[in-house]
SERO-4910 file (N, C-alpha, C, O; in steps of 0.05 Angstrom, whole numbers):
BEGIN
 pado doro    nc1    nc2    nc3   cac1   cac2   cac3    cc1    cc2    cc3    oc1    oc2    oc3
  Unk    A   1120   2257  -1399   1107   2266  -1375   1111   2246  -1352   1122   2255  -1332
  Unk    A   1105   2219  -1353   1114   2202  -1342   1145   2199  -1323   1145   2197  -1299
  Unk    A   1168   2200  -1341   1188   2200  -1333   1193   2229  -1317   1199   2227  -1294
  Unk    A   1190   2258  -1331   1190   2277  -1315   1175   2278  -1284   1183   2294  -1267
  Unk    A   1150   2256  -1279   1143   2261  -1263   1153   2236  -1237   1149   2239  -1213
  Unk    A   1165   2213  -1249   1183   2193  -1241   1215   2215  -1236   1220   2212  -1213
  Unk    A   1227   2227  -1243   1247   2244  -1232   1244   2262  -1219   1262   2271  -1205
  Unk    A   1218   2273  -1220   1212   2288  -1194   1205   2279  -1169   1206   2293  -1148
  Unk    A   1197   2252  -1170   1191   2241  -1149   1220   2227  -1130   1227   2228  -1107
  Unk    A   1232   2213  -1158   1260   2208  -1147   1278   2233  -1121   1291   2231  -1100
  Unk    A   1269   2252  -1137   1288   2273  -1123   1282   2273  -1101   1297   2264  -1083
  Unk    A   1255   2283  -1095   1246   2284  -1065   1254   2257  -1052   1263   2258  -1029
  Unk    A   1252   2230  -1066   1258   2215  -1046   1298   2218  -1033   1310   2214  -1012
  Unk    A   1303   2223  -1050   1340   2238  -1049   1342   2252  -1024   1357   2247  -1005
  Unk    A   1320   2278  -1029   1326   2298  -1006   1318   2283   -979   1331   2285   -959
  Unk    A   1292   2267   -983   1285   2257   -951   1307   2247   -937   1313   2252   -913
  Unk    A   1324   2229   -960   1351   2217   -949   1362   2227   -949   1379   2209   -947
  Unk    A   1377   2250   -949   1399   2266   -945   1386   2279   -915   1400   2282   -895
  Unk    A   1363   2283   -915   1357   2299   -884   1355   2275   -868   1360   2280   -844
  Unk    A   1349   2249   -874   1344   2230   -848   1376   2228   -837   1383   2226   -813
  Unk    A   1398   2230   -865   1430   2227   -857   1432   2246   -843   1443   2241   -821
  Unk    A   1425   2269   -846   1430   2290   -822   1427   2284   -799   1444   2283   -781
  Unk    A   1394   2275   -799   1391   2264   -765   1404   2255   -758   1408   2257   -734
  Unk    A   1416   2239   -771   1435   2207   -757   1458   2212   -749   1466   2207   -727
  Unk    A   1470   2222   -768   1497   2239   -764   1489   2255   -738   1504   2255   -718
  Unk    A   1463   2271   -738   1474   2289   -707   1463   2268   -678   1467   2269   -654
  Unk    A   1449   2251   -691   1445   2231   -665   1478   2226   -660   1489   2239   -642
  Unk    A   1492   2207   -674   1517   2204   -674   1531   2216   -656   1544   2207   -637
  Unk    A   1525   2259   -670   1547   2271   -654   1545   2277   -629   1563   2283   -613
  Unk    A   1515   2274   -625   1510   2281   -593   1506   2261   -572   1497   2263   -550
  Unk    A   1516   2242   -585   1515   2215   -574   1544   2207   -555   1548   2196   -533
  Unk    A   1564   2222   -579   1591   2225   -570   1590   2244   -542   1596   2240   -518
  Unk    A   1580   2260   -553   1582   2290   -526   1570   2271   -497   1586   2266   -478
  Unk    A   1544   2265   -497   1539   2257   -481   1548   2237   -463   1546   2236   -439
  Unk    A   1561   2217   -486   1579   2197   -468   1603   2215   -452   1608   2212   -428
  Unk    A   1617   2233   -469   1631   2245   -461   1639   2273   -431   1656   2285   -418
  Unk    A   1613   2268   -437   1610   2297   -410   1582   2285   -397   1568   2301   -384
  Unk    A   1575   2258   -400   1549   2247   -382   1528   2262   -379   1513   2260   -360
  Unk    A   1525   2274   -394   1498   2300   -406   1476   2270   -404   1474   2249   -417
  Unk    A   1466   2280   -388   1443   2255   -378   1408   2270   -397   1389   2259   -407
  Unk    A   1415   2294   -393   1391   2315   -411   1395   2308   -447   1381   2301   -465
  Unk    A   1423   2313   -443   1418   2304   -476   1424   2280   -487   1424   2276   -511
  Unk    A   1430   2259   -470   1417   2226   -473   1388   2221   -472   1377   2205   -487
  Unk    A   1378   2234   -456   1344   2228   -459   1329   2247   -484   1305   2244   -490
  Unk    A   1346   2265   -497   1337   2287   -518   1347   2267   -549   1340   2275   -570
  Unk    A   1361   2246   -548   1383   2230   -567   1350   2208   -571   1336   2207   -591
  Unk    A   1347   2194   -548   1325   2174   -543   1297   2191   -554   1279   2183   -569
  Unk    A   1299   2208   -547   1270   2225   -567   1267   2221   -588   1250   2207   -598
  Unk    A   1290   2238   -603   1290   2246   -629   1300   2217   -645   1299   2218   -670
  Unk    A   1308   2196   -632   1302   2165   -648   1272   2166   -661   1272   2158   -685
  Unk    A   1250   2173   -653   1224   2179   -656   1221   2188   -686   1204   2180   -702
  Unk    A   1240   2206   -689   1241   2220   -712   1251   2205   -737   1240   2200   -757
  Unk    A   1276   2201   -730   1279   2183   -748   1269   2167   -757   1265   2165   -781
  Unk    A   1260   2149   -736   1228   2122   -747   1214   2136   -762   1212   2128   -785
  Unk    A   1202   2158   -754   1181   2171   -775   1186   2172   -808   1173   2166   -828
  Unk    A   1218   2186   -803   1230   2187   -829   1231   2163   -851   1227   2166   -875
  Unk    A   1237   2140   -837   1244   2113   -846   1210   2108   -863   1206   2105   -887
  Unk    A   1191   2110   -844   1164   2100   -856   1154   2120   -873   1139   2113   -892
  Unk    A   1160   2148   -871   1148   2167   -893   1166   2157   -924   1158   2157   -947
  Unk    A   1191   2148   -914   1218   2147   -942   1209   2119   -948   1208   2119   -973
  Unk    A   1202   2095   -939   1187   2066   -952   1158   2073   -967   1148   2058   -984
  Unk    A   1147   2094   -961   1119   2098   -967   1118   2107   -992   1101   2099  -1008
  Unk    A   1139   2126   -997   1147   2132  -1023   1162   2121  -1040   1162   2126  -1064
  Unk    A   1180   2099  -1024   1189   2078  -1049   1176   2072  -1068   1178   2074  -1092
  Unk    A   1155   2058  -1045   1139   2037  -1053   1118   2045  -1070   1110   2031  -1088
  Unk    A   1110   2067  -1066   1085   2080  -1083   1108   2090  -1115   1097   2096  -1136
  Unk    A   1138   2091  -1113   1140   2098  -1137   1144   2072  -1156   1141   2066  -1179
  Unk    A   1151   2061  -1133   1152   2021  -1143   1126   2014  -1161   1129   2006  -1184
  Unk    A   1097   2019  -1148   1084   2016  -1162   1067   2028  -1177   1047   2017  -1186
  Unk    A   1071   2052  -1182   1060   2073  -1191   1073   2077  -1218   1061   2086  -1237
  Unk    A   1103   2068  -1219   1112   2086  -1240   1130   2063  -1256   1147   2072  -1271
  Unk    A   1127   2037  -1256   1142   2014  -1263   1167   2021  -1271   1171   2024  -1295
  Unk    A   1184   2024  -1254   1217   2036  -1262   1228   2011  -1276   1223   1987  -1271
  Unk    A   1246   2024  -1294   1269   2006  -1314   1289   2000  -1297   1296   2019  -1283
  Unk    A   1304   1977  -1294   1328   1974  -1285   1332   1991  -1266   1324   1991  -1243
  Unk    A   1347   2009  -1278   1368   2041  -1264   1350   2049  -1252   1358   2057  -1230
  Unk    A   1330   2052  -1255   1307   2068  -1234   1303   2051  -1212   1309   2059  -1190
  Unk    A   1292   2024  -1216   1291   2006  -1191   1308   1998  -1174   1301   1990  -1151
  Unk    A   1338   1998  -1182   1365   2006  -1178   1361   2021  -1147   1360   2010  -1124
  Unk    A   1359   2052  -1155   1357   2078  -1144   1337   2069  -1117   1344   2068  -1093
  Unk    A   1315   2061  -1128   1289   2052  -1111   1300   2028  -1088   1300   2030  -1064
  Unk    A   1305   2013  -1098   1320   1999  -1082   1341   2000  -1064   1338   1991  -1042
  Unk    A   1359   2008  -1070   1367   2022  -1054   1376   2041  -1041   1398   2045  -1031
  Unk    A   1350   2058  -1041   1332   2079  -1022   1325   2070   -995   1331   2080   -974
  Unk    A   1309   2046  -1002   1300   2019   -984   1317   2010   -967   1314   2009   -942
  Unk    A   1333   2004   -977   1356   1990   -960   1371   2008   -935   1372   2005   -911
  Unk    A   1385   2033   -959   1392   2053   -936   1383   2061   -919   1398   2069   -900
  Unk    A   1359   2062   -917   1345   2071   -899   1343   2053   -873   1343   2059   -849
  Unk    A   1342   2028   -886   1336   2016   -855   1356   2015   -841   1355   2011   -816
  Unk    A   1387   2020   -859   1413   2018   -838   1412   2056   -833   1434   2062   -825
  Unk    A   1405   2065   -835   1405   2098   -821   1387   2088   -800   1395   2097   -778
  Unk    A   1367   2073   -797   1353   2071   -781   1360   2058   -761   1349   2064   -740
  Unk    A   1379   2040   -759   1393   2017   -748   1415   2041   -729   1416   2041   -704
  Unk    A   1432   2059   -747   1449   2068   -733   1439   2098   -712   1455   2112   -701
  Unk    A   1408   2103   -711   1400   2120   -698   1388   2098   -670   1383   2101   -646
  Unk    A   1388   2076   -687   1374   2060   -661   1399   2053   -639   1394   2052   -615
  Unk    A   1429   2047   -649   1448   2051   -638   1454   2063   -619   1456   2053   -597
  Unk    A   1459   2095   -627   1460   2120   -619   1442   2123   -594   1451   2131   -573
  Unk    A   1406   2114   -599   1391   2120   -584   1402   2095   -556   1399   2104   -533
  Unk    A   1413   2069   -556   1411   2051   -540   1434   2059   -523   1431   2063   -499
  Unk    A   1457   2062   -534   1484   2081   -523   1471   2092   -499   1476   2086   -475
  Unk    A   1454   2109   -506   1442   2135   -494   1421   2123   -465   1418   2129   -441
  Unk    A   1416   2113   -475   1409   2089   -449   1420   2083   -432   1412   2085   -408
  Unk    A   1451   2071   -444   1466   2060   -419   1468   2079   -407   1458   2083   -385
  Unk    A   1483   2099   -424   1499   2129   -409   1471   2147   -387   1479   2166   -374
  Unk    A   1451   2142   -385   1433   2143   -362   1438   2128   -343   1430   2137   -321
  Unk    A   1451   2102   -341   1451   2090   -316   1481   2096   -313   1491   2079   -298
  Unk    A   1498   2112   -320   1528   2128   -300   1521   2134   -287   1499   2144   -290
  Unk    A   1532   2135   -257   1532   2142   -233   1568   2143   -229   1579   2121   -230
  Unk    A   1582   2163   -226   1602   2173   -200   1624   2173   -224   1620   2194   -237
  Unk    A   1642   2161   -232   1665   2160   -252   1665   2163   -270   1651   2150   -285
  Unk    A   1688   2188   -283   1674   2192   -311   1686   2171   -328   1708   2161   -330
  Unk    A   1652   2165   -347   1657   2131   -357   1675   2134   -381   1690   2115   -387
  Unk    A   1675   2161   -400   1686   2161   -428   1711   2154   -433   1721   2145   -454
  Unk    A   1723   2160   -409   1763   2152   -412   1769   2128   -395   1793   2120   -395
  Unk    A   1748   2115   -380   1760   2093   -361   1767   2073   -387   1788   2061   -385
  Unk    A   1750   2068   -410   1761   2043   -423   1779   2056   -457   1767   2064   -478
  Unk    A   1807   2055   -452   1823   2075   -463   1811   2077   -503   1807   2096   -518
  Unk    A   1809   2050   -505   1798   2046   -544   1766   2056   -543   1758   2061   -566
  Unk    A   1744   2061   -521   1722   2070   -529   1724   2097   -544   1714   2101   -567
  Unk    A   1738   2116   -529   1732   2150   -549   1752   2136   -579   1749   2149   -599
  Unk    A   1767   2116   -579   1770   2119   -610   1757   2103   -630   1763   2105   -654
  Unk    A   1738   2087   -619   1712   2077   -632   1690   2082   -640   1676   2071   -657
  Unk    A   1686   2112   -618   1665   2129   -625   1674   2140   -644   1658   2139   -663
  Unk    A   1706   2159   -649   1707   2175   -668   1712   2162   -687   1713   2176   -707
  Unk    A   1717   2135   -689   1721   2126   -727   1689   2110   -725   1693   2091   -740
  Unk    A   1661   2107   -716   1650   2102   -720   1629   2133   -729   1612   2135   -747
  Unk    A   1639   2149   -712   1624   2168   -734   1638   2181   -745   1631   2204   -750
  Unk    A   1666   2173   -755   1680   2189   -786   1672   2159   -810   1674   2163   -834
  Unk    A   1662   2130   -798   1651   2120   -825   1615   2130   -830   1605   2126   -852
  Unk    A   1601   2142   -809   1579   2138   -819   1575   2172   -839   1562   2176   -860
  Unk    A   1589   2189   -826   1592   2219   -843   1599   2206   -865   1582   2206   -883
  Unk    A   1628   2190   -869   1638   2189   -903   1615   2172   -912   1611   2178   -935
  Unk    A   1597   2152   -904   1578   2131   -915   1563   2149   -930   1563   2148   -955
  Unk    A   1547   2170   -910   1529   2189   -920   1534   2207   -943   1519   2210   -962
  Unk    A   1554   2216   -939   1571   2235   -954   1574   2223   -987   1566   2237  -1006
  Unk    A   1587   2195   -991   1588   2177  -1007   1565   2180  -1029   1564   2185  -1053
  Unk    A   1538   2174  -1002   1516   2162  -1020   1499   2191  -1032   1478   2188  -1046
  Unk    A   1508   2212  -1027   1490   2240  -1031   1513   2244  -1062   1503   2249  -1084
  Unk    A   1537   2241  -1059   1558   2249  -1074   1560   2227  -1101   1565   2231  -1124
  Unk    A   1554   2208  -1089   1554   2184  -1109   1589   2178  -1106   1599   2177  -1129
  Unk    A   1602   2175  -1094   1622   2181  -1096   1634   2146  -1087   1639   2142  -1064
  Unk    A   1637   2130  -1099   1650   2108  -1099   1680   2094  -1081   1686   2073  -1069
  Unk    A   1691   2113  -1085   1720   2115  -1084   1722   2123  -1054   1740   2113  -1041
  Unk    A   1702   2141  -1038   1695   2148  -1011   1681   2123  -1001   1683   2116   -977
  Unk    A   1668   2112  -1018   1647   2093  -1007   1668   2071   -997   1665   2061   -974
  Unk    A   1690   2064  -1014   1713   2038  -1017   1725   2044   -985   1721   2031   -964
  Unk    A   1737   2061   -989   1755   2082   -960   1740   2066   -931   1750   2051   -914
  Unk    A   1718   2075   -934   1691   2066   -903   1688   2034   -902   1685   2019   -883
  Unk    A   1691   2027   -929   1683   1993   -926   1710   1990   -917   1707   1983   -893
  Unk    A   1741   1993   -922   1761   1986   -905   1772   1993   -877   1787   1980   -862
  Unk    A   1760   2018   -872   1752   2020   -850   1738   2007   -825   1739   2007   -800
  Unk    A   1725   1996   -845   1712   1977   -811   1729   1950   -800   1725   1938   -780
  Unk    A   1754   1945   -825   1774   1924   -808   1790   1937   -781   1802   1922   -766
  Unk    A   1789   1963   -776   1794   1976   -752   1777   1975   -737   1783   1962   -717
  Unk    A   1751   1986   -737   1741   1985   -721   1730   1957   -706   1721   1954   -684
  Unk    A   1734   1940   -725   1741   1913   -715   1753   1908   -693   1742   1896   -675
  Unk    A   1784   1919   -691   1809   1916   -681   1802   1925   -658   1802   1913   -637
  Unk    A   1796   1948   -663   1788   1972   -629   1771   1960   -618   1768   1967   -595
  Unk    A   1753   1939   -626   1729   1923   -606   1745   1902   -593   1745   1899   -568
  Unk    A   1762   1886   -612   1777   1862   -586   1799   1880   -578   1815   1867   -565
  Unk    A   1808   1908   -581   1815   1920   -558   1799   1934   -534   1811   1941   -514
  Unk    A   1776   1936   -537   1758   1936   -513   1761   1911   -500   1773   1911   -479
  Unk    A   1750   1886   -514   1743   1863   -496   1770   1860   -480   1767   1855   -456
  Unk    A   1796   1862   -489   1810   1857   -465   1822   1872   -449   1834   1863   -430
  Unk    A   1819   1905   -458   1811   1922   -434   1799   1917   -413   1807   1923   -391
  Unk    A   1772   1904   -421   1756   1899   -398   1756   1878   -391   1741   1874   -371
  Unk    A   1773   1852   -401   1776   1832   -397   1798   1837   -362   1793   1828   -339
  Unk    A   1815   1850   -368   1831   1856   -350   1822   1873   -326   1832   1866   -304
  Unk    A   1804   1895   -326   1789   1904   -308   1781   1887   -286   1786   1891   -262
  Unk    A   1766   1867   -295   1757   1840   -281   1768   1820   -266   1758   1804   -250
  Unk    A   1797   1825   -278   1811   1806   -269   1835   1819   -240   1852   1806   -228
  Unk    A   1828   1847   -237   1835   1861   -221   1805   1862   -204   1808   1851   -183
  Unk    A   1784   1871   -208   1759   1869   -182   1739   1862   -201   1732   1874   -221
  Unk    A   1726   1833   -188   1712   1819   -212   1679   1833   -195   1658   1822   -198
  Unk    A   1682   1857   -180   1653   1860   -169   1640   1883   -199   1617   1889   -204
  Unk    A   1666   1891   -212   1656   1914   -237   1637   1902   -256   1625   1915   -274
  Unk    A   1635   1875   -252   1617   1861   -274   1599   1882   -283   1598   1893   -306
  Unk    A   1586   1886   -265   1552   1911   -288   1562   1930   -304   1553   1933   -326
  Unk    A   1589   1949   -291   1605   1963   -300   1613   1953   -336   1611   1968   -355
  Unk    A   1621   1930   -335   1641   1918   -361   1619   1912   -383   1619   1917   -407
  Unk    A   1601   1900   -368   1588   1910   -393   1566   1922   -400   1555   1917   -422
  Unk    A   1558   1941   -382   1552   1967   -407   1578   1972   -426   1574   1973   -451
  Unk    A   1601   1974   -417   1616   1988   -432   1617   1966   -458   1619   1974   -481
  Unk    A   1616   1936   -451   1621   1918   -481   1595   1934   -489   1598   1952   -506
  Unk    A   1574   1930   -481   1549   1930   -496   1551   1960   -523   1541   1964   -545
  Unk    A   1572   1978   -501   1568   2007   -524   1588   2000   -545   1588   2008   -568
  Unk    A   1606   1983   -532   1629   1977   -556   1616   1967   -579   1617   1978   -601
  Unk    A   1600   1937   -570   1587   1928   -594   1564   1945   -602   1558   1939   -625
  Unk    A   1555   1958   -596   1537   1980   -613   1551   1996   -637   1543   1995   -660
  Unk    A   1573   2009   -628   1602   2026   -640   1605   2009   -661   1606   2014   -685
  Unk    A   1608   1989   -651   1613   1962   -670   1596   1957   -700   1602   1954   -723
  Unk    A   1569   1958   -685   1548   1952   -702   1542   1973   -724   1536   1968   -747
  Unk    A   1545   1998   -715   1540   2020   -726   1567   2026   -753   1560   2039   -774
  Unk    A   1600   2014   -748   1610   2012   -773   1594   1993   -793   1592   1999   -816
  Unk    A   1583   1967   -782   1575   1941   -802   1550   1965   -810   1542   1963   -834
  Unk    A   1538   1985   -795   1513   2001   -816   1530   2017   -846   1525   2012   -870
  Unk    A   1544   2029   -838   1557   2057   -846   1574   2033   -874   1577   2044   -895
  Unk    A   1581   2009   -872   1591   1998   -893   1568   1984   -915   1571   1979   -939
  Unk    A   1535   1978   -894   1526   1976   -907   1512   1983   -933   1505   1971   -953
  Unk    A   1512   2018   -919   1501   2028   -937   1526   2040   -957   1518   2059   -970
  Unk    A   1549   2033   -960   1576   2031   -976   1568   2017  -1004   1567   2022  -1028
  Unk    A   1563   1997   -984   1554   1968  -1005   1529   1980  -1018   1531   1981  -1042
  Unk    A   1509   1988  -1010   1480   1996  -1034   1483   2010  -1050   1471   2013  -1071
  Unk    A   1511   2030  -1035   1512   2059  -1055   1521   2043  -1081   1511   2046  -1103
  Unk    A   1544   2022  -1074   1559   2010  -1103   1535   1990  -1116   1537   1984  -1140
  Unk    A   1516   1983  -1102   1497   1971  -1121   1474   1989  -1136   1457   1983  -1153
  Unk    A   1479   2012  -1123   1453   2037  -1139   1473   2046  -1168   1466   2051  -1192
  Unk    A   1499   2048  -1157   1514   2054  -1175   1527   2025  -1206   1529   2028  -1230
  Unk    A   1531   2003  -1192   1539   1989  -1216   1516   1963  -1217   1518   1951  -1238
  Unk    A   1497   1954  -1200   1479   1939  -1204   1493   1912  -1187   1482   1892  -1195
  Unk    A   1507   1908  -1172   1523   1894  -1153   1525   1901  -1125   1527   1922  -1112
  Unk    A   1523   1879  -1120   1540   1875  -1089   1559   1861  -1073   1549   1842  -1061
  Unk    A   1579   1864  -1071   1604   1840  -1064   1605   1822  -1092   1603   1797  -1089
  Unk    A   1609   1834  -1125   1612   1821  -1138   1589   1810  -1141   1590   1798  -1162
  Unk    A   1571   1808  -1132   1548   1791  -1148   1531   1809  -1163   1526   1831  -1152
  Unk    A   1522   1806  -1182   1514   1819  -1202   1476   1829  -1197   1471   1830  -1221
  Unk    A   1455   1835  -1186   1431   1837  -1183   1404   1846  -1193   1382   1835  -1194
  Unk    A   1415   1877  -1203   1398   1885  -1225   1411   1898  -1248   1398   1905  -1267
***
């Protein structure tokens, strides 16, 4: 009875996380749009629904934790529980991203900003083709997808010090763009931040799955 009612509980906590990945993923996608067509309505609708997500994050810890102590999981179960925990706070991390993006892209005024700095639209799109495969990975269990996203972020690496001297050079043609340069670093390093999420939760999926992380061995 015990365990049946410890796997039922597991599950639900499964599904919460597969719908908070939804949110995130569509924060993500409308995050893109908006930068892209300066939809100033659905940057302030992106900053809302961050709201939601938070919610999600503290309903999905509430239930960790109550299965943490409610139901004294073995290994493989605390495993699971754990990193439930974890994922969550980097879904939470990459909606908070998404939502700050959404910020800047409110203070555009006159030029459209998405193509002036040529590596931003391809940082957006490999930052949300790692956080889909992250998600995707951790619903699927799928390892081998999870590996793919963790090598991935040595690009999106690359495309950030190709921003900085994009805009390095901007400046050095009319140094009055300063406010200009960096919002745009600031969204880069967000873009940025949001692969180091999408690998993080790479890395939990392989520790829910073999009890490791970067080789170190944990539970």
């Amino acid at each position: 009875m015990m365990r049946t009612l410890f796997d039922s509980e597991l599950s639900k906590l499964n599904v919460d996380l597969t719908k908070m990945g939804h949110l995130v993923e569509v924060s993500i996608e409308n995050m893109i749009d908006a930068f892209k067509h300066q939809d100033k309505a659905l940057a302030k609708e992106i900053m809302n629904n961050d709201r939601l997500i938070n919610d999600m994050e503290r309903a999905i810890e509430s239930r960790s934790f109550n299965l943490i102590l409610r139901q004294q999981p073995i290994a493989s179960d605390l495993r699971n529980v754990t990193s439930a925990l974890k994922i969550v706070t980097d879904l939470e991390r990459i909606g908070d991203q998404a939502a700050d993006i959404a910020e800047i892209i409110l203070n555009f005024e006159g030029e459209h900003a998405y193509r002036t700095i040529e590596h931003i639209p391809m940082m957006a799109k490999k930052a949300k083709m790692m956080v889909h495969e992250a998600i995707d990975a951790f619903i699927k269990k799928d390892l081998s997808t999870a590996q793919m996203v963790i090598k991935m972020d040595d690009e999106i690496d690359v495309l950030f010090q190709d921003v900085k001297q994009e805009v390095t050079e901007i400046l050095k043609e009319n140094s009055e763009r300063i406010d200009f340069c960096i919002d745009f670093l600031m969204i880069a390093k967000y873009l940025e931040r949001v692969g180091d999420h999408a690998v993080n939760i790479c890395e939990w999926l392989e520790f829910n799955q073999t009890g490791t992380v970067n080789d170190h061995r944990l539970i």
